[in-house]
N, C-alpha and C positions, 0 to 999 in steps of 0.2 A: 394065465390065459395065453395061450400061444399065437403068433401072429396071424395066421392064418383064423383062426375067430375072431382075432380084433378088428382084422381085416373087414371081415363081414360087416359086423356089427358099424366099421366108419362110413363103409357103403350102405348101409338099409338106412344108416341116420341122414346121410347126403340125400337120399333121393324121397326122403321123407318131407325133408326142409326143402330141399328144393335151393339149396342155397348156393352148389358147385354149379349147376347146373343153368344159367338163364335161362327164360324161358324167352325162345326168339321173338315171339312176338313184342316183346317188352325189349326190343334191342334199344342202343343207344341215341336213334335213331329219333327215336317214339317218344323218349324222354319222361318212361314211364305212362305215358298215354294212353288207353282204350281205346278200342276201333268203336267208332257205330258202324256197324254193317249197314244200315240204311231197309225200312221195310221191315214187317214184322214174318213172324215165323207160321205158315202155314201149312195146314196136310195137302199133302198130293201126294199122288201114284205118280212113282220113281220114272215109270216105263213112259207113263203118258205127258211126263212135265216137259214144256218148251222153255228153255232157259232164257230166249228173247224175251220173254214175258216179265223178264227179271231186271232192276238196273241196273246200269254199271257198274256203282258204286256196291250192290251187291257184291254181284259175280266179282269184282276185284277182292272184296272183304273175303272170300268164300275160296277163293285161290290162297289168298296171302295165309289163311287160318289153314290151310292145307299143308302150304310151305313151310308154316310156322312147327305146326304137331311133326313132320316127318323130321326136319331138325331139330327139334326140343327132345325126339326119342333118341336120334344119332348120335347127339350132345353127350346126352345123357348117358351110354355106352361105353362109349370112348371115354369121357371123364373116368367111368369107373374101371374103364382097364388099362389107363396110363397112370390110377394112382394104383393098382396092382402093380404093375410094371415097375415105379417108383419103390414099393415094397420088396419086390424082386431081388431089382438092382442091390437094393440095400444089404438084403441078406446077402445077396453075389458076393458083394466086397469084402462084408464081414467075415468069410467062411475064407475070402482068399486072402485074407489079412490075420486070418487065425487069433481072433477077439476071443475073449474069455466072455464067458455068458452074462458077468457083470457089465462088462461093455458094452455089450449086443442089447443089452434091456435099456441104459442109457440110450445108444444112438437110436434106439424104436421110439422110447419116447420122444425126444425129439424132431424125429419126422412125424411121429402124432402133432407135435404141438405145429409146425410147419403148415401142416395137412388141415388142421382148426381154423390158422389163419389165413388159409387161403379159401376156405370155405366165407368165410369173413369177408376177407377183401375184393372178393366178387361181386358183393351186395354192392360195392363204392361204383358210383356212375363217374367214368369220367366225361368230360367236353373241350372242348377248344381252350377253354378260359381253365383247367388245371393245369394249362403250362402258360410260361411267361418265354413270348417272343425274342429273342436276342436279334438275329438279325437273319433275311434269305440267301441260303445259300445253293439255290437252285429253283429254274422255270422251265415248265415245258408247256407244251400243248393242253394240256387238261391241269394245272393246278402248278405248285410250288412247294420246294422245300425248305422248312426252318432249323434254324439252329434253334433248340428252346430249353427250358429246365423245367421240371417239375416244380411244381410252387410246393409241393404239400413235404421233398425232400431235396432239395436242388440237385437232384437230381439232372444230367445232362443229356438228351436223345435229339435225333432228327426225327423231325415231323414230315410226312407227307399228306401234303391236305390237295384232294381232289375233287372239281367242280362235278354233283353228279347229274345235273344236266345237260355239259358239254361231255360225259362219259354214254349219257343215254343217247345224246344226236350225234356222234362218229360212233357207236355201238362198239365201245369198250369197255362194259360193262365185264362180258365175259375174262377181257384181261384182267380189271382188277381186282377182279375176287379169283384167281387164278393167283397172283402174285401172293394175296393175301394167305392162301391155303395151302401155298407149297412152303411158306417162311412157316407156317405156324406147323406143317409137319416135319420141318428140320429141329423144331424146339424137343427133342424125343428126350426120352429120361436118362439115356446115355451121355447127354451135356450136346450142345450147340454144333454143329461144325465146323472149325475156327474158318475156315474160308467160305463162307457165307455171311452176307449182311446180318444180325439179330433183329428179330421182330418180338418187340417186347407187348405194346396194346395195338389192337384196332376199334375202331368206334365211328358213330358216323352224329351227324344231326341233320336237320331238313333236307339241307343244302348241299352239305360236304362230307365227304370220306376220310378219316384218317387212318395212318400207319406211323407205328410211333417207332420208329426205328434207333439204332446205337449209332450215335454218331460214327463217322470214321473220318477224320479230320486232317490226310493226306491228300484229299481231292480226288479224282480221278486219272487216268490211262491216259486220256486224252490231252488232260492238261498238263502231264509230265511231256509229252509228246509237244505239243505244241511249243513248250517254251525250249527243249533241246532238241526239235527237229529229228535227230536218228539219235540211237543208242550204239553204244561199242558192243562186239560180237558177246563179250563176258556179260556184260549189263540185258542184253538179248536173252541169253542164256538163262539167269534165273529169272526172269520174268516170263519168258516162255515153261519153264520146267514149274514154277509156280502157277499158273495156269493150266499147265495139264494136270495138275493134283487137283486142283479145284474142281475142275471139268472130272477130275475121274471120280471123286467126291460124290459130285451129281446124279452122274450115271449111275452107283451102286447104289443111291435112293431110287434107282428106276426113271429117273425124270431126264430129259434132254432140254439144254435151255434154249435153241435155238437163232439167239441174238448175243451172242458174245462179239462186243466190239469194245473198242478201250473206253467209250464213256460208261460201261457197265460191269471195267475193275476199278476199283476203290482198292485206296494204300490206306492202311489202318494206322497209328501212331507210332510206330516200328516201323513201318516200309513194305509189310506185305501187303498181299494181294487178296481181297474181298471180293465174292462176286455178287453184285444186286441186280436187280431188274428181271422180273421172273414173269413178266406179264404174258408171255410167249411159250412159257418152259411145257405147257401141257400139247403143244403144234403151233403153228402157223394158223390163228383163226378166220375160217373162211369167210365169218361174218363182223371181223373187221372190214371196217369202212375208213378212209377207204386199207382193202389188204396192199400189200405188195403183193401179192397174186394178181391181184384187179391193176391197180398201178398199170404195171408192167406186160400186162395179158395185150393191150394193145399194140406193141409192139412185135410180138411173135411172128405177125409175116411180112416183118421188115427183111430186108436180107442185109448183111453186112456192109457197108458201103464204103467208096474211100475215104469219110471225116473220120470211119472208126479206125480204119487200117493206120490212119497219120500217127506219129507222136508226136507232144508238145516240146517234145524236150524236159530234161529234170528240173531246170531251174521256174520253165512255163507250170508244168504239172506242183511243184513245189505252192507257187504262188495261188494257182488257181485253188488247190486241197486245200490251204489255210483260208481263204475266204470264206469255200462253203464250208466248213468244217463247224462251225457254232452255229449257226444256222440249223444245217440238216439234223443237230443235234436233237434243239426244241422243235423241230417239226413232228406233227404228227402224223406224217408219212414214213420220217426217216430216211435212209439211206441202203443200196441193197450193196455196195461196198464190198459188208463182209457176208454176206449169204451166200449159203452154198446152192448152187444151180439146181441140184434136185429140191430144194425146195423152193426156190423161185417159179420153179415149174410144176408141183404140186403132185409129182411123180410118184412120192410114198420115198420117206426116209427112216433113221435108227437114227445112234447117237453119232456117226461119224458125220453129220453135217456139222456138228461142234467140231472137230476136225480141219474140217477146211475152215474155217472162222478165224481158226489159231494159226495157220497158213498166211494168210493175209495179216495177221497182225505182225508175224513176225516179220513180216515184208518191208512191212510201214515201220517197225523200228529202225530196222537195218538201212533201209531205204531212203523212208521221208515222207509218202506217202502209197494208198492201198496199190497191189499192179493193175486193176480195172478201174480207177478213177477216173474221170473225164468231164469236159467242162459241162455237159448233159446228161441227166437219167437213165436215158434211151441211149447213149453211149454206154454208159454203165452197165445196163443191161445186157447189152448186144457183147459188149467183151467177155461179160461173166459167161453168157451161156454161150459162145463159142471159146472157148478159153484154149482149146485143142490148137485155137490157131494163132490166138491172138497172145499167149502165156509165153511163149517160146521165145517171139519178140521182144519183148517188155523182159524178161529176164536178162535177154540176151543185152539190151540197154541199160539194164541196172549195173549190171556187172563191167559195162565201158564205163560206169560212172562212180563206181560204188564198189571198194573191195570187198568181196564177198568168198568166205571161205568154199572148199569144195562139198564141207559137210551143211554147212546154212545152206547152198544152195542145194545139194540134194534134200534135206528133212523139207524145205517150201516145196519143193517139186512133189515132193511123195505125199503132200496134206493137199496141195492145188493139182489134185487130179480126178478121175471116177471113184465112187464110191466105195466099190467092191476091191480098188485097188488100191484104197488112200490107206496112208497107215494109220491105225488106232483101228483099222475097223474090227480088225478080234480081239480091241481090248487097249488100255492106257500101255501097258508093260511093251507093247512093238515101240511105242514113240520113247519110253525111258531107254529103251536099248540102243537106240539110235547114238553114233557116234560124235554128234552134235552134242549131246551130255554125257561127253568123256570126263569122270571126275566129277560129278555131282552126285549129292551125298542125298539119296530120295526122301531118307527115313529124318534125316537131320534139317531138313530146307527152313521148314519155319521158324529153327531156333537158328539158324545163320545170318547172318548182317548184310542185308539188302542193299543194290548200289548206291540208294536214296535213299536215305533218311529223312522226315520232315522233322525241319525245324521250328517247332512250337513252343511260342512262350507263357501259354497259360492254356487251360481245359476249354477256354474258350476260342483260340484263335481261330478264325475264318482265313488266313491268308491260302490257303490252298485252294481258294475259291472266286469265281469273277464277284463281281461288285454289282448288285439288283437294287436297283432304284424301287421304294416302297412306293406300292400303288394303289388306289380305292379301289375298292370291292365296287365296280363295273355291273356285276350280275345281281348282286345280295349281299348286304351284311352277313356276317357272323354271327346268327342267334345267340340270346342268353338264353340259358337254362329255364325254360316253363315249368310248373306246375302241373300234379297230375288234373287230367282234364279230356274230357270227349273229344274226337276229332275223328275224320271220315279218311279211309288211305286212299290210293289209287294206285294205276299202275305203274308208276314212278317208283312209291315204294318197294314192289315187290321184288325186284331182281336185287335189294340190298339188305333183304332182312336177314337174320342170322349172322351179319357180319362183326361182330364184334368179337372180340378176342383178347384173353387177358395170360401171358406167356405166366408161369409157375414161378418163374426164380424173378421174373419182378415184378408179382403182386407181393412176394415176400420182402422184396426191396422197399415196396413201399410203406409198409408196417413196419421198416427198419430193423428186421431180424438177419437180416443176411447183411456180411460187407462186400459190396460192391461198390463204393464211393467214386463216381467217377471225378470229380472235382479233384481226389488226390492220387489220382493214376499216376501223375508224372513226377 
């Protein structure tokens, strides 16, 4: 039987069972549950029916079963042309590894047997309670992250668990199923990006959203930054050059991430550079509540005044950025820091507003802190989008303060400028050229030895992490696992159904067919 009918034949069986497939309405969420729509089934003319006539509880059932069939067919598609894809790939390799046809029938079977178990392993519901807690290593504004293990293989991931009532009242809903769907289209059958966070499951229950993410157990940008204040020009250099791979990375997925600031690079257990936080990566959303567009929108017929023309001086400015620096982290407002002015102002951008992002960071390595910082927002603001007047300054002040070569300060100049003149804007290859990475090796970066290394003593250490006081559940427990059983939705559920997600290489992980042991990584 040649692969191409076997092909067929796993596909008519998958959509027969229904087994690769969830059906969304039966998300994680539901816990296996039935909707009662509410109200029995009546005739009427289509033309003549008043939907007010209808209840709520209706009309939401009658949405949600809408949303549910449009994504149980999209599911359904894509399942079966990523395990094409997967079959592809396979042949690809085979054909350029020149296998003998005994081999080639081996390795088929074994993606068959792979492709069984993951039809299998979809059926498994997970919940909050299949991982065991270690400790928090992160809080924001809508929820926290755990370090935690699978109970069922110990398995070691970071958990992002998010309130989605405090998601539906600041209306970032849209971010987090935005986050969730640009990780789950970097999972492609080509293998991972290594400079992207891994999203392995998503799943939700009443209450909460999850994202089960890989740990990365270096910490963050910010917190390297914080504890050494600036970096040397070398140390600059591959953290900047690892960062424009990342970003260029993104880009050739089509996506721009739009918030790249150093609490959103992550050092993996080697020392490189991860990029997470993707809630933004589809634009700036104007139905964030509140946006930085809205934020800051009142400020626009302010004009410049003398508190913004003053400096504080480095050592003022030093002090003040470490204070709010943790702070504007967990806010959910944030900070516009590192945003670039055409998107502050809602002009219409591409990917070069990543660009100037990576401008500013290199600033604040080199420097100490961002060049638009200020003890106010509306300072902040006013600097970023006059930058024409106020950049020149502030450079010209780092540089009485702060040795700065003639190449670091021309590549900041050339990323802290207009759009259409900033470099990277025809592409990553203008910024590699740049004489700022005289001597770095592009092809070679991630197999090279980072200035930092974390020093960890076990698959567990948290030390690269601040220290979160555990706290009670304020809003809700954390349901246990219900029984299947009737229950009425609403419009609470609708903007989360379909969300669950279960990545290929570890549902295979969890049936213990593949090695990935994170517990003996080190």
């Amino acid at each position: 039987m040649d692969a191409s009918k076997k092909m067929n034949e796993l596909s008519i069986k998958e959509s027969q069972e229904g087994a690769d497939i969830e059906d969304p309405t039966d998300d994680s969420e539901y816990n296996g549950e039935e909707y009662e729509e509410g109200g029995e089934e009546d005739d009427y003319d289509e033309e003549e029916d008043d939907v007010s006539t209808f209840s709520k509880e209706t009309i939401d059932a009658a949405i949600a079963t809408k949303v549910s069939i449009e994504q149980y067919y999209t599911s359904l598609f894509k399942s079966l042309k990523e395990r094409e894809e997967r079959r592809l790939h396979l042949e690809t390799r085979m054909e350029e590894l020149s296998l003998k046809e005994e081999q080639r029938a081996v390795k088929r079977r074994e993606l068959d047997k792979k492709e069984t178990e993951y039809i299998k392993s979809r059926r498994i519901r997970l919940t909050g309670h299949s991982f065991e807690s270690i400790r928090i290593i992160g809080r924001g504004a809508f929820g926290e992250v755990r370090l935690v293990k699978m109970k069922k293989n110990n398995k070691v991931f970071a958990m992002k668990k998010l309130d989605k009532s405090k998601m539906i009242e600041k209306h970032q809903t849209v971010h987090v199923r935005s986050e969730r769907d640009i990780l789950a289209d970097n999972n492609n059958v080509n293998g991972n990006n290594p400079w992207i966070v891994s999203l392995y499951y998503s799943f939700q229950d009443t209450n909460y959203l999850y994202l089960i993410m890989e740990y990365v157990p270096g910490g963050d940008m910010m917190t390297q930054l914080i504890k050494y204040d600036t970096f040397t020009e070398d140390a600059t250099r591959f953290y900047i050059a690892e960062t424009v791979l990342a970003l260029h990375s993104i880009h050739k997925m089509s996506y721009i991430h739009r918030d790249i600031k150093p609490d959103n690079l992550l050092i993996d257990s080697k020392g490189h550079i991860k990029v997470s936080d993707f809630g933004l990566c589809t634009g700036l959303q104007t139905n964030r509540v509140p946006t930085l567009a809205e934020i800051y929108k009142k400020y626009e017929s302010d004009s410049l005044t003398e508190e913004d023309k003053t400096s504080l001086g480095r050592a003022a400015r030093f002090d003040s950025w470490k204070r709010q620096r943790r702070v504007l982290a967990y806010s959910n407002v944030g900070t516009p820091d590192y945003t670039a002015p055409e998107v502050l102002m809602q002009n219409g951008y591409s990917a070069e507003c990543d660009w100037w992002s990576v401008g500013v960071i290199m600033f604040e390595m080199l420097v100490g802190y961002p060049p638009f910082c200020s003890e106010t927002q509306r300072e902040t603001y006013h600097k970023i989008m006059n930058w024409k007047y106020t950049l020149p300054k502030i450079m010209e002040e780092a540089k009485a303060e702060v040795s700065l070569s003639p190449e670091a300060q021309d590549l900041i100049e050339r990323l802290l400028t207009d759009s259409y003149r900033r470099i990277g804007a025809n592409g990553a290859e203008e910024i590699q050229a740049h004489p700022f990475f005289k001597g770095v090796n592009w092809k070679s970066l991630r197999e090279s030895t980072p200035p930092i290394v974390p020093q960890l003593t076990s698959p567990l250490d948290t030390s690269n992490f601040d220290h979160y006081d555990e706290e009670p559940s304020a809003t809700h427990p954390e349901p246990m696992p219900v029984s299947k059983s009737r229950r009425k939705i609403n419009s609470f559920d609708i903007p989360f159904i379909g969300y669950t997600y279960r990545n290929f290489e570890a549902m295979r992980d969890q049936f213990g067919t593949v090695t990935r042991d994170t517990l003996n990584q080190y």
